[in-house]
Phi, psi and omega in degrees: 000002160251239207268005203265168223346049210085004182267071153327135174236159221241140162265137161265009192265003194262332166329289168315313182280301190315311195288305171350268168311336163318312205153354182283026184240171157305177170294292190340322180128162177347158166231131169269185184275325167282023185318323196224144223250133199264145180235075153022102157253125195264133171268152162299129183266148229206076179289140168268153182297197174204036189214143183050198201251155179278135152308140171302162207249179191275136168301115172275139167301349193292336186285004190258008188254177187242087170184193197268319161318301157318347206249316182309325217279328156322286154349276184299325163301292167335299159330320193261298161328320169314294166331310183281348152290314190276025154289304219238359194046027162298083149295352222272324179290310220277002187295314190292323195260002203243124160270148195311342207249358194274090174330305172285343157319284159354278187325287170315313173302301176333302202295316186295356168250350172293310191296285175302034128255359179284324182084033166260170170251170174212107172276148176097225168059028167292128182271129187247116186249157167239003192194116161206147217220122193229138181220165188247114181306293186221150197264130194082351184274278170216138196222130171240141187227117192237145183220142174265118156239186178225145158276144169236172233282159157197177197229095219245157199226148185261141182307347202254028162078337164260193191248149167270346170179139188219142193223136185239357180244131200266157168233125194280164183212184179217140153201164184215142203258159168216116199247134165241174209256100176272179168291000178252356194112202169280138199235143169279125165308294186204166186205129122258138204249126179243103156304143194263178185248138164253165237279000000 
């Protein structure tokens, strides 16, 4: 998730208000982020491997209801996904879970396919999420979901073994998803990524 070959991050919490206001709201009126009292799930953390080709990560089924467990359970998938596209260059789940308009989406797919026409590879970038907290924007609607994870150190390798770029320090992060409920489902909106300064 960080700056590197394009992979940019987006803010979604100004996103998240904006989609609000578009139409995304009650009769009642706009809905904030703060609609709903947010209720703090700590996830079990979930390193990809990092060696030999990675499994794809398991689909939770939780992710099929349109309500804040389903929109974490997205969240946390996505997240997991990251790494195992830039292994395997798969895009077809994170294609699926993406909404068109979602820039960063975009953006990864651009880098993963740039990269598989390069003929490179990417070792690492496992992610460990610690913290995830999903509150409901407009109800059945828009769900904004925000998590602490880490990226850990990787390595992208040129077809001839060497390397084109290493990052040896895993990085902690703040992101935050602005997730909506399409005819196809829950789908990721925006995704913004903050790095944290360390202490």
């Amino acid at each position: 998730m960080h700056n590197g070959r394009g992979r940019r991050a987006w803010r979604a919490l100004a996103l998240v208000g904006a989609l609000a206001l578009a139409g995304c709201t009650t009769t009642a009126g706009p809905t904030t982020l703060e609609s709903s009292p947010p209720s703090p799930v700590a996830a079990t953390p979930t390193p990809t491997p990092t060696t030999g080709a990675p499994a794809a990560p398991e689909r939770p089924s939780a992710m099929d209801e349109a309500d804040v467990a389903g929109a974490e359970a997205l969240a946390r998938y996505f997240l997991e996904l990251y790494p195992y596209v830039y292994a395997t260059g798969d895009l077809a789940e994170w294609k699926a879970l993406s909404h068109p308009e979602c820039v960063f989406c975009t953006e990864v797919v651009s880098s993963v396919e740039t990269q598989v026409a390069a003929g490179n590879t990417n070792v690492g970038s496992d992610i460990t999420i610690h913290l995830v907290v999903g509150r409901e924007v407009t109800p059945g609607a828009l769900f904004a979901v925000d998590l602490e994870a880490t990226e850990g150190p990787s390595t992208e390798y040129a077809s001839d073994g060497s390397v084109v770029e290493s990052r040896p320090e895993a990085s902690d992060y703040d992101v935050v998803f602005a997730i909506t409920n399409e005819a196809s489902g829950l789908v990721v909106r925006e995704v913004d990524v903050v790095a944290k300064k360390a202490p």
